[in-house]
N, CA, C and O atoms as a CHARMM CRD file, in Angstrom:
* protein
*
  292
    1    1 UNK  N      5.36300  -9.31100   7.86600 PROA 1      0.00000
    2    1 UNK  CA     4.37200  -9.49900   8.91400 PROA 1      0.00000
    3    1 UNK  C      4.83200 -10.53800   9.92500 PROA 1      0.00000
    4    1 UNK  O      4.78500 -10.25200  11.12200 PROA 1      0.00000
    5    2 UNK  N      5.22400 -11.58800   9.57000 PROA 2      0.00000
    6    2 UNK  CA     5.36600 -12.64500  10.00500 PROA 2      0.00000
    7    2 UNK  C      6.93600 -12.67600  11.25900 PROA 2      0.00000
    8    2 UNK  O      6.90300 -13.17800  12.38200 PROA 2      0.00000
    9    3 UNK  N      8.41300 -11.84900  10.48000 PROA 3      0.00000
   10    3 UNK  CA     9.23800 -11.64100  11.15900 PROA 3      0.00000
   11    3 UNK  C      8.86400 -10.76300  12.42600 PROA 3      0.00000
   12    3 UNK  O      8.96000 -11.13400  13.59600 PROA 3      0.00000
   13    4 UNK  N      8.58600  -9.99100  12.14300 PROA 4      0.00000
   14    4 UNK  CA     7.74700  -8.72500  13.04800 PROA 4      0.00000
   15    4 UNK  C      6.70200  -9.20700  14.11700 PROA 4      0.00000
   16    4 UNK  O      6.81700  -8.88600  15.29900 PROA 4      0.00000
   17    5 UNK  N      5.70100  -9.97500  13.65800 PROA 5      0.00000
   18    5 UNK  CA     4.83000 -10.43700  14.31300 PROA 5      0.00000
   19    5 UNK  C      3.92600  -9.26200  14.29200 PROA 5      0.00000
   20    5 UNK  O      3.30800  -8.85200  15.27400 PROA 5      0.00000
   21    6 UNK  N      3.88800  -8.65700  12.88400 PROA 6      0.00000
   22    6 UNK  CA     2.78600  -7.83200  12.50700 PROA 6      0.00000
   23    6 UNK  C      1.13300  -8.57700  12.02200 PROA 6      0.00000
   24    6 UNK  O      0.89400  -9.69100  11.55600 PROA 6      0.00000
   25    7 UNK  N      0.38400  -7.65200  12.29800 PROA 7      0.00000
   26    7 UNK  CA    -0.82000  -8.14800  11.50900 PROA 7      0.00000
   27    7 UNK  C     -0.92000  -6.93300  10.22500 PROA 7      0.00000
   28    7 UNK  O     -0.60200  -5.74700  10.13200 PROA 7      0.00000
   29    8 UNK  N     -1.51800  -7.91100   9.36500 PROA 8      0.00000
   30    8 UNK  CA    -1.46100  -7.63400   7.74200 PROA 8      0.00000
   31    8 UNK  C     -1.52100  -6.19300   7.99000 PROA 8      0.00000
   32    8 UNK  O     -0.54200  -5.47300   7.79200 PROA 8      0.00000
   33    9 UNK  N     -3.11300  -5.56800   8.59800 PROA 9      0.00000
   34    9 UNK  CA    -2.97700  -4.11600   9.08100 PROA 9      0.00000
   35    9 UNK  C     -2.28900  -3.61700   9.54100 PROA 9      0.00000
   36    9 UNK  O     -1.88700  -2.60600   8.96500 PROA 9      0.00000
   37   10 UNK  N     -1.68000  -3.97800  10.89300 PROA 10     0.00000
   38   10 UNK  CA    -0.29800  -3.29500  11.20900 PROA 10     0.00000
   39   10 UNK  C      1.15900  -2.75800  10.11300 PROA 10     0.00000
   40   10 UNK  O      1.81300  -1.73400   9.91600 PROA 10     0.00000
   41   11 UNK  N      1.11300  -4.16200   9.62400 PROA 11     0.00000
   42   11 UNK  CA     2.38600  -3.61300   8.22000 PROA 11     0.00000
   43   11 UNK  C      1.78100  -2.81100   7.51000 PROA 11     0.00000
   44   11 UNK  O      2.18100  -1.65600   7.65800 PROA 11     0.00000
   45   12 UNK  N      0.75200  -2.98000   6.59600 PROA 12     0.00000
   46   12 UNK  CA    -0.03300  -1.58200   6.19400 PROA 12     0.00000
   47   12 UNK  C      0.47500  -0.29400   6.47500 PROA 12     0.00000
   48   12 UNK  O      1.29700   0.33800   5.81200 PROA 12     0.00000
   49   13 UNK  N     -0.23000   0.11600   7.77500 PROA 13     0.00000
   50   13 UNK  CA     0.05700   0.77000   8.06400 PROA 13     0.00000
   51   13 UNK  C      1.48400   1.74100   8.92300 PROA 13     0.00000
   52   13 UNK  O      1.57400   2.86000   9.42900 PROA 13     0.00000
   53   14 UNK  N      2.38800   0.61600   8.72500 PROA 14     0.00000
   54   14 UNK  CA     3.69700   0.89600   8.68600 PROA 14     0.00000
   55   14 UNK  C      4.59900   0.94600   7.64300 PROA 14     0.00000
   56   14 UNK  O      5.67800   1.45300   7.95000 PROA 14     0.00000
   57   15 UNK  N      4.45700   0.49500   6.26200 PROA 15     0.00000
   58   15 UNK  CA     4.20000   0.96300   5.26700 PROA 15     0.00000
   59   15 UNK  C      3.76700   2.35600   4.62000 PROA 15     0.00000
   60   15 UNK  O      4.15700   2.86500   3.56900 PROA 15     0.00000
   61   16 UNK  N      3.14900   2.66800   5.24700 PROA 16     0.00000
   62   16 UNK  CA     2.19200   3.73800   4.35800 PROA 16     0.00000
   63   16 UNK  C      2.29400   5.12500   5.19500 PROA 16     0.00000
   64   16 UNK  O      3.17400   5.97400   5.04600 PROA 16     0.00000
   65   17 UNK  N      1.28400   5.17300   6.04200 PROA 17     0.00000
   66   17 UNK  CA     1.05600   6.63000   6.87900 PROA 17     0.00000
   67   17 UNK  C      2.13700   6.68500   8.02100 PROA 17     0.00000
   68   17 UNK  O      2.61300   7.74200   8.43700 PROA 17     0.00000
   69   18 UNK  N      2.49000   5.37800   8.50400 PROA 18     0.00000
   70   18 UNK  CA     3.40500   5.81100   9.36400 PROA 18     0.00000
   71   18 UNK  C      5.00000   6.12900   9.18000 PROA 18     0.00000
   72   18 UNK  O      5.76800   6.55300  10.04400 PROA 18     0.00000
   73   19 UNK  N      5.30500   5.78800   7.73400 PROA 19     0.00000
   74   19 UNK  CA     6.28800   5.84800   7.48900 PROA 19     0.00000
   75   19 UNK  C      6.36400   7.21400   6.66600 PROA 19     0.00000
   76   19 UNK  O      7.41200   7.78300   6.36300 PROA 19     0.00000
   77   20 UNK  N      4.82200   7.72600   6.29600 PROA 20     0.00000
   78   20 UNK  CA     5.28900   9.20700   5.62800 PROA 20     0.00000
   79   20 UNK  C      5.93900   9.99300   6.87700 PROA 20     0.00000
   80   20 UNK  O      7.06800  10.47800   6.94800 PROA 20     0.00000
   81   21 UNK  N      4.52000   9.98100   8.20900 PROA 21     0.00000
   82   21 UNK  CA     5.28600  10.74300   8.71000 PROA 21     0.00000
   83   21 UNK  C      6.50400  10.38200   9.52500 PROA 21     0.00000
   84   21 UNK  O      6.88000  11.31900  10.23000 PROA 21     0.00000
   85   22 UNK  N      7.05600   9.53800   9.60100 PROA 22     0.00000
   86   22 UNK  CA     8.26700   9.13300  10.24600 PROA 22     0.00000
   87   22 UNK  C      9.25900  10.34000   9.00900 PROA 22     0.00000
   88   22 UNK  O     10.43300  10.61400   9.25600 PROA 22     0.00000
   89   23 UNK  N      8.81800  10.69000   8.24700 PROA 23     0.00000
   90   23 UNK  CA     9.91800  11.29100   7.09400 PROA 23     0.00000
   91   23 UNK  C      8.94700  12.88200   7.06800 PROA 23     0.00000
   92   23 UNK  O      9.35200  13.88200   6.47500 PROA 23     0.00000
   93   24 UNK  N      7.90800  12.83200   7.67700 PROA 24     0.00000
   94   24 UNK  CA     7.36800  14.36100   7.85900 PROA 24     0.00000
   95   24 UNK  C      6.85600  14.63400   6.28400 PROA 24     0.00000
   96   24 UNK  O      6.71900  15.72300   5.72600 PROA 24     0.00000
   97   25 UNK  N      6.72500  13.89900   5.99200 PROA 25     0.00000
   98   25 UNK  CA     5.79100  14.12000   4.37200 PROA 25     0.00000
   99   25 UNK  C      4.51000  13.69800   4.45600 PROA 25     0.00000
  100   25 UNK  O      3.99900  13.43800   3.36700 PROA 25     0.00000
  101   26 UNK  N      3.75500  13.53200   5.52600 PROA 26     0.00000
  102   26 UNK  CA     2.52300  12.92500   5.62800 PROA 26     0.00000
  103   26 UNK  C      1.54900  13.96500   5.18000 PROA 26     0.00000
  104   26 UNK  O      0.43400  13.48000   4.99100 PROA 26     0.00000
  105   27 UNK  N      1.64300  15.42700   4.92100 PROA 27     0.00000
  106   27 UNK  CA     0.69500  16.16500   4.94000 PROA 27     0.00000
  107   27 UNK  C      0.10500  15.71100   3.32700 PROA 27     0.00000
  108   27 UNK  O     -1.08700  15.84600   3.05300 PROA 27     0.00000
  109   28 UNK  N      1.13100  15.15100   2.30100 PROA 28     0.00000
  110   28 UNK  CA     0.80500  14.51600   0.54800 PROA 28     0.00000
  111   28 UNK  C      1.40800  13.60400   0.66300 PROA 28     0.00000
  112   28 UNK  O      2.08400  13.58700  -0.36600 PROA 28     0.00000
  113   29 UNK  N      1.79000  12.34800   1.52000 PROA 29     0.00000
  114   29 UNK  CA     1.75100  11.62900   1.02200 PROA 29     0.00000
  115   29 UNK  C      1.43500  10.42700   1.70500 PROA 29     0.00000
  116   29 UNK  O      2.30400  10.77400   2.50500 PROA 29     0.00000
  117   30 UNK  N      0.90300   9.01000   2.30500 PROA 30     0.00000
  118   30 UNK  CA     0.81800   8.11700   3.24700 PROA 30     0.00000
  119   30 UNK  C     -0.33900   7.44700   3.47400 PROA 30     0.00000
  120   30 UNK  O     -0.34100   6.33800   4.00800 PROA 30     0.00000
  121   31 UNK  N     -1.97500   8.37900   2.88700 PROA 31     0.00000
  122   31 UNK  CA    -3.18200   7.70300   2.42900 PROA 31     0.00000
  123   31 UNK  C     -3.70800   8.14900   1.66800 PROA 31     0.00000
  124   31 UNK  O     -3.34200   9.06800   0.93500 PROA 31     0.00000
  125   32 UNK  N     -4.72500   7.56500   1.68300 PROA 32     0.00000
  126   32 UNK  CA    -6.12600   8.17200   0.39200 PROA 32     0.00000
  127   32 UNK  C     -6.70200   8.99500   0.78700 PROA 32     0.00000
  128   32 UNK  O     -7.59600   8.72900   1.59000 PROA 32     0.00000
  129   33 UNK  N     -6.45300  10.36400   0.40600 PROA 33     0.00000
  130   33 UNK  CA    -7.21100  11.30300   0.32000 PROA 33     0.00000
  131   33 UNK  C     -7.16600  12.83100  -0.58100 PROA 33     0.00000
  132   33 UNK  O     -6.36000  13.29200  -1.38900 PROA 33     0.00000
  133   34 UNK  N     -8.33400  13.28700  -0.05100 PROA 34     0.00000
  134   34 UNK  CA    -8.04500  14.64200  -0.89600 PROA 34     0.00000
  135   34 UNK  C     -7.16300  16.08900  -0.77700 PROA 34     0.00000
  136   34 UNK  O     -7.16200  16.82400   0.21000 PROA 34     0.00000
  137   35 UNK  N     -6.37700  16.31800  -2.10100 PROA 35     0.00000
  138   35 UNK  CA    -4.97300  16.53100  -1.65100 PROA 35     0.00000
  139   35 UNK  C     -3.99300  16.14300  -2.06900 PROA 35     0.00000
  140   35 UNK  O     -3.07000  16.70900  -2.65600 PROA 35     0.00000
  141   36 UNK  N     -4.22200  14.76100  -1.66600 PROA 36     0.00000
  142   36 UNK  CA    -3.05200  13.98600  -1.69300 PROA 36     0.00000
  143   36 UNK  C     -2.53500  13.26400  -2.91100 PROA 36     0.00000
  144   36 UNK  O     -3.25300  12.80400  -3.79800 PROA 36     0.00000
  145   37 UNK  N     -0.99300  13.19900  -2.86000 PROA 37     0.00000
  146   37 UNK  CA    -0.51000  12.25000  -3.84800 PROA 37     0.00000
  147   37 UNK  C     -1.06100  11.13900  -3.95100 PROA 37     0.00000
  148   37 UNK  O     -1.09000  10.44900  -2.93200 PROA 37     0.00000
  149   38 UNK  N     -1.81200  10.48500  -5.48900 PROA 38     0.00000
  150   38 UNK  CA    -2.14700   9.57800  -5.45500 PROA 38     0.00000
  151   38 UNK  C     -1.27300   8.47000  -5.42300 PROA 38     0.00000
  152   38 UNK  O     -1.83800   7.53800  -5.99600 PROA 38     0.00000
  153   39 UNK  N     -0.58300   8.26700  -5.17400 PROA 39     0.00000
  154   39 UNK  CA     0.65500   7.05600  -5.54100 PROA 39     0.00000
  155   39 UNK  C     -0.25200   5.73900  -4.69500 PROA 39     0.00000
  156   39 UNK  O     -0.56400   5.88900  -3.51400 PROA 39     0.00000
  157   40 UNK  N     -0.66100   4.29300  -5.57000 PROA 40     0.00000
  158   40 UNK  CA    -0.86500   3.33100  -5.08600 PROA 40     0.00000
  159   40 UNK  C     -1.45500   2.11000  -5.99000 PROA 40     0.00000
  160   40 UNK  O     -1.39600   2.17200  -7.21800 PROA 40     0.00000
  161   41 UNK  N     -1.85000   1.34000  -5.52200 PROA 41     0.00000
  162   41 UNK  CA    -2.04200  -0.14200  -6.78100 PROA 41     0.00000
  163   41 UNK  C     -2.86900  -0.87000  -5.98600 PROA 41     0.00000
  164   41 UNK  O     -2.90800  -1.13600  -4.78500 PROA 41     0.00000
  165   42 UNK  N     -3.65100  -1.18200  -7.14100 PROA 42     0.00000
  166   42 UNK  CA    -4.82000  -2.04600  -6.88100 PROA 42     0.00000
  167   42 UNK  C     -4.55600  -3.23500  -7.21500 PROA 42     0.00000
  168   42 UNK  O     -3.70900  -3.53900  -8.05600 PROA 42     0.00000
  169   43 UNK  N     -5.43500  -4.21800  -6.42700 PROA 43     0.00000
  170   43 UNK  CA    -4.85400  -6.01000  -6.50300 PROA 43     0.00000
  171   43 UNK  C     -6.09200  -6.87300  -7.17300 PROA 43     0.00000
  172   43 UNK  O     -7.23900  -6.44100  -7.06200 PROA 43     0.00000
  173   44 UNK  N     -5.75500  -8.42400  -8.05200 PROA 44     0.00000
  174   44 UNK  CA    -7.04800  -8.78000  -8.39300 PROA 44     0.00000
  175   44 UNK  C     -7.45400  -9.25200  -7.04000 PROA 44     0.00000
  176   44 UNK  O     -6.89700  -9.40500  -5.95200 PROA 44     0.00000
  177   45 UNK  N     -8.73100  -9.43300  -7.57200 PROA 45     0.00000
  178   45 UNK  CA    -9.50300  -9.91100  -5.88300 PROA 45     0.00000
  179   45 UNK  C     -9.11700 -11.03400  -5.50000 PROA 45     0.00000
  180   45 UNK  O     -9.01800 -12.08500  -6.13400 PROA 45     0.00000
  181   46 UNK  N     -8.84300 -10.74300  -4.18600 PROA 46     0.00000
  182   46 UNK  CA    -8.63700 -11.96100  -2.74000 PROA 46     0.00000
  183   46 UNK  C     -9.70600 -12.08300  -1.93600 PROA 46     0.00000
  184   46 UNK  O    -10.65900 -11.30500  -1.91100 PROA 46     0.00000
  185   47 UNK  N     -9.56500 -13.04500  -1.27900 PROA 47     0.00000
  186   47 UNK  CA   -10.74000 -13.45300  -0.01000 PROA 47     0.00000
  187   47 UNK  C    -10.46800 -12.21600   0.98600 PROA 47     0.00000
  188   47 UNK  O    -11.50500 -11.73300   1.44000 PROA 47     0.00000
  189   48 UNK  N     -9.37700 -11.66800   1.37300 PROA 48     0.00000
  190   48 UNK  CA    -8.90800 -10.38000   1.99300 PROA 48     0.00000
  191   48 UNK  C     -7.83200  -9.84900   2.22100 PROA 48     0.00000
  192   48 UNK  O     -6.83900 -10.30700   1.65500 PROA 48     0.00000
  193   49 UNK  N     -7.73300  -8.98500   2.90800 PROA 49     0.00000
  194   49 UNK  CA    -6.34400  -8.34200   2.80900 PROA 49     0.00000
  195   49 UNK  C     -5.64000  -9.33200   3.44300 PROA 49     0.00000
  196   49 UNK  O     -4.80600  -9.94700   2.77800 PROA 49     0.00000
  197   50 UNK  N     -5.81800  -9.62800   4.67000 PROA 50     0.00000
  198   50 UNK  CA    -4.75200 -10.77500   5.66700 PROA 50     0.00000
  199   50 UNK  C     -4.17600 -11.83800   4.18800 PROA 50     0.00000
  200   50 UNK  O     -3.03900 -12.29900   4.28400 PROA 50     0.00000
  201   51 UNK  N     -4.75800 -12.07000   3.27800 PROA 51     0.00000
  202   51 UNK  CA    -3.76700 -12.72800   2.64600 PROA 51     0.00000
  203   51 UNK  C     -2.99700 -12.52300   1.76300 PROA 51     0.00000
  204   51 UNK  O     -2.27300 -13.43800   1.36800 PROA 51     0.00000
  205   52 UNK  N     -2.93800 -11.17900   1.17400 PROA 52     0.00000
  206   52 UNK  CA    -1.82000 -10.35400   0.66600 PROA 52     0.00000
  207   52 UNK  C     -0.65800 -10.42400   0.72100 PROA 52     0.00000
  208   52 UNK  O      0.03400 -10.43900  -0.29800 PROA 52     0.00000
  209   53 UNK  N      0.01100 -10.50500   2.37900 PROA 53     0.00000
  210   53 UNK  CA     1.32300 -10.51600   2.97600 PROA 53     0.00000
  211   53 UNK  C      1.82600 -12.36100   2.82300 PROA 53     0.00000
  212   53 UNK  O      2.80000 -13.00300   3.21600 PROA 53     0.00000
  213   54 UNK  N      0.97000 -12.59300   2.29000 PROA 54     0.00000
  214   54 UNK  CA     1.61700 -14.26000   2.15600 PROA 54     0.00000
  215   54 UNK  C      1.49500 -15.08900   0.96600 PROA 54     0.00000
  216   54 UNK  O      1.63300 -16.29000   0.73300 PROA 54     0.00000
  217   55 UNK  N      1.15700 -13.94400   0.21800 PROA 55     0.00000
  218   55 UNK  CA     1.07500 -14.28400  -1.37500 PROA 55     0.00000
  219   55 UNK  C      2.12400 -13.63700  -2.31800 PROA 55     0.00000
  220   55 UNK  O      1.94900 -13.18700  -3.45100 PROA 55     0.00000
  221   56 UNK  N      3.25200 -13.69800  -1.57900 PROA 56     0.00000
  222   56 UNK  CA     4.47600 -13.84600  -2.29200 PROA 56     0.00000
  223   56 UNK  C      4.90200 -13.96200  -3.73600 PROA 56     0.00000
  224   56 UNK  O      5.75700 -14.77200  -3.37800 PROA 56     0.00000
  225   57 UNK  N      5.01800 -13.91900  -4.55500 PROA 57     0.00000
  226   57 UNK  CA     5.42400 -14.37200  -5.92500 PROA 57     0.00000
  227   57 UNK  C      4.28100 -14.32200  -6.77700 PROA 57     0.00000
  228   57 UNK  O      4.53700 -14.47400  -7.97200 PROA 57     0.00000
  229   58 UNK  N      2.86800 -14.11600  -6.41300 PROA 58     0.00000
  230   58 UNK  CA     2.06400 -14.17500  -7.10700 PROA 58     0.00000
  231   58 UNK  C      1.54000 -12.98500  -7.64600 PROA 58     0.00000
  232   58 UNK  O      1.50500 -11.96200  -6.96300 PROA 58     0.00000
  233   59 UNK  N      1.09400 -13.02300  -8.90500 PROA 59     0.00000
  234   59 UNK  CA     0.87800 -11.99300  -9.73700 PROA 59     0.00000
  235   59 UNK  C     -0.44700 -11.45600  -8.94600 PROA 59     0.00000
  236   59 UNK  O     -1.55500 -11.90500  -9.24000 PROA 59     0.00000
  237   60 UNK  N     -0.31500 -10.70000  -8.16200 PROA 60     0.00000
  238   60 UNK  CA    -1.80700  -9.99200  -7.73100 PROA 60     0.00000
  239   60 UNK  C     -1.90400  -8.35500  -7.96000 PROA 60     0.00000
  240   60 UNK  O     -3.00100  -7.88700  -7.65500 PROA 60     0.00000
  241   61 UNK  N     -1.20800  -7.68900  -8.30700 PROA 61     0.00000
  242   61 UNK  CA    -1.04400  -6.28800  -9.07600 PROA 61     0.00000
  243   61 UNK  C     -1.81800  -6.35100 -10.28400 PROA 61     0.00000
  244   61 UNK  O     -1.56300  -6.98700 -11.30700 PROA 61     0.00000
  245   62 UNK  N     -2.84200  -5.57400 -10.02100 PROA 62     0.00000
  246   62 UNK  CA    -3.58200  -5.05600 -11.08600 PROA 62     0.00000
  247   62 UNK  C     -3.34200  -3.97600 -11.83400 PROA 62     0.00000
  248   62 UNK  O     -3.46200  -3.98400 -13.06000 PROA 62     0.00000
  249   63 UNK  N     -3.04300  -3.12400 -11.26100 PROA 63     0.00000
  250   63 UNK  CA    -2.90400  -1.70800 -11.79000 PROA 63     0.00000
  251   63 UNK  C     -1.96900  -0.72700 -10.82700 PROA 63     0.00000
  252   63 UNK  O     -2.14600  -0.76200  -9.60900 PROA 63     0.00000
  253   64 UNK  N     -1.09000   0.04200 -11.34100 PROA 64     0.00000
  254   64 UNK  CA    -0.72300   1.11400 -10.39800 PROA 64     0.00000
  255   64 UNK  C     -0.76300   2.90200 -10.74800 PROA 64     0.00000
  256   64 UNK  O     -1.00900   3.58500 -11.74200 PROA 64     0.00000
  257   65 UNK  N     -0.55500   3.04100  -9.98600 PROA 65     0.00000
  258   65 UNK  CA    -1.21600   4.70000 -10.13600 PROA 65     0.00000
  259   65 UNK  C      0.05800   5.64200  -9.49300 PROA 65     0.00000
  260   65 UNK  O      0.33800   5.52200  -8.30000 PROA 65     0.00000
  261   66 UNK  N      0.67800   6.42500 -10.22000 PROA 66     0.00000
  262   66 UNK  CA     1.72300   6.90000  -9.39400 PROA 66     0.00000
  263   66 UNK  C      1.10600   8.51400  -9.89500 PROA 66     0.00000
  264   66 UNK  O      0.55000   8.70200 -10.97700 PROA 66     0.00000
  265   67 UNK  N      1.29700   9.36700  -9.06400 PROA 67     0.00000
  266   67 UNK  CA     0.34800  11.03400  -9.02100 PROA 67     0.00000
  267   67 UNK  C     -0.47600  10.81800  -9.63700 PROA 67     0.00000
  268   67 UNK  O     -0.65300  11.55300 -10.60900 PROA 67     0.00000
  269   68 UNK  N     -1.62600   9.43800  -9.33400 PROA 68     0.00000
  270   68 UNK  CA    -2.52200  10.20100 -10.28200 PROA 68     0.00000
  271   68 UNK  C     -2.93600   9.17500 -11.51600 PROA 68     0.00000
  272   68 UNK  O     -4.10600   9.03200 -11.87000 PROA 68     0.00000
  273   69 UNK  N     -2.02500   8.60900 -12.01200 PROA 69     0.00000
  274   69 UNK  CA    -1.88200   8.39600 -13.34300 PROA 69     0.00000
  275   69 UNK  C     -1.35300   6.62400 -13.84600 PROA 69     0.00000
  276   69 UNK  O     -0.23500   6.11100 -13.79700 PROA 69     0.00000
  277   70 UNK  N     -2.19400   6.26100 -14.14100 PROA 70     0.00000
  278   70 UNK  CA    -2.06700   5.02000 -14.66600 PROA 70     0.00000
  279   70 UNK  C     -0.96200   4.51200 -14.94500 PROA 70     0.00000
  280   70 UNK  O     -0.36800   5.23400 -15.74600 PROA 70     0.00000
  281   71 UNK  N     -0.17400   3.26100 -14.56200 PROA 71     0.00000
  282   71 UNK  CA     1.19900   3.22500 -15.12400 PROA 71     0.00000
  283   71 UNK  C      1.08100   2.21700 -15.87300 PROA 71     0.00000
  284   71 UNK  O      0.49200   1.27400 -15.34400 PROA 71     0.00000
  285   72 UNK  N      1.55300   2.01300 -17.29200 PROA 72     0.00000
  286   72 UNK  CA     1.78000   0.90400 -18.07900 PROA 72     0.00000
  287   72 UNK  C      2.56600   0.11800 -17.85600 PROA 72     0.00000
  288   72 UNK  O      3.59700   0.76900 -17.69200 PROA 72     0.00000
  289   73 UNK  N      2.87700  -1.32400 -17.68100 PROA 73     0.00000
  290   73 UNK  CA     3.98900  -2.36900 -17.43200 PROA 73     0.00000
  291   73 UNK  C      3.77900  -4.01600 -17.51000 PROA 73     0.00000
  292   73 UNK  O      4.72700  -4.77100 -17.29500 PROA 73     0.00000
């Protein structure tokens, strides 16, 4: 975020939907929806997203989900 002079949303979403379709896979894969590959991970709770991108090293992964499906780790 910070090199870039992105906001938290902006990387998000350069990350995610814009980079499916930059690769033309956006129709399954890039957000939440129905359809779609579930691939994604949930965080313990923060005050908000803006502080995600600056919480570095810290254990905030709760869970991840790749098609769908719970991953153990």
């Amino acid at each position: 975020c910070i090199l870039f002079k992105m906001t938290p949303e902006e990387a998000l979403n350069a990350t995610t939907i814009n980079s499916a379709y930059a690769m033309g896979i956006q129709e399954h894969y890039g957000s939440i929806c129905p359809g779609k590959q579930a691939n994604f991970f949930i965080t313990k709770a923060m005050p908000s997203a803006d502080f995600f991108p600056y919480a570095f090293g810290s254990p905030l992964i709760e869970s991840v989900y790749l098609n769908g499906i719970i991953q153990k780790f």
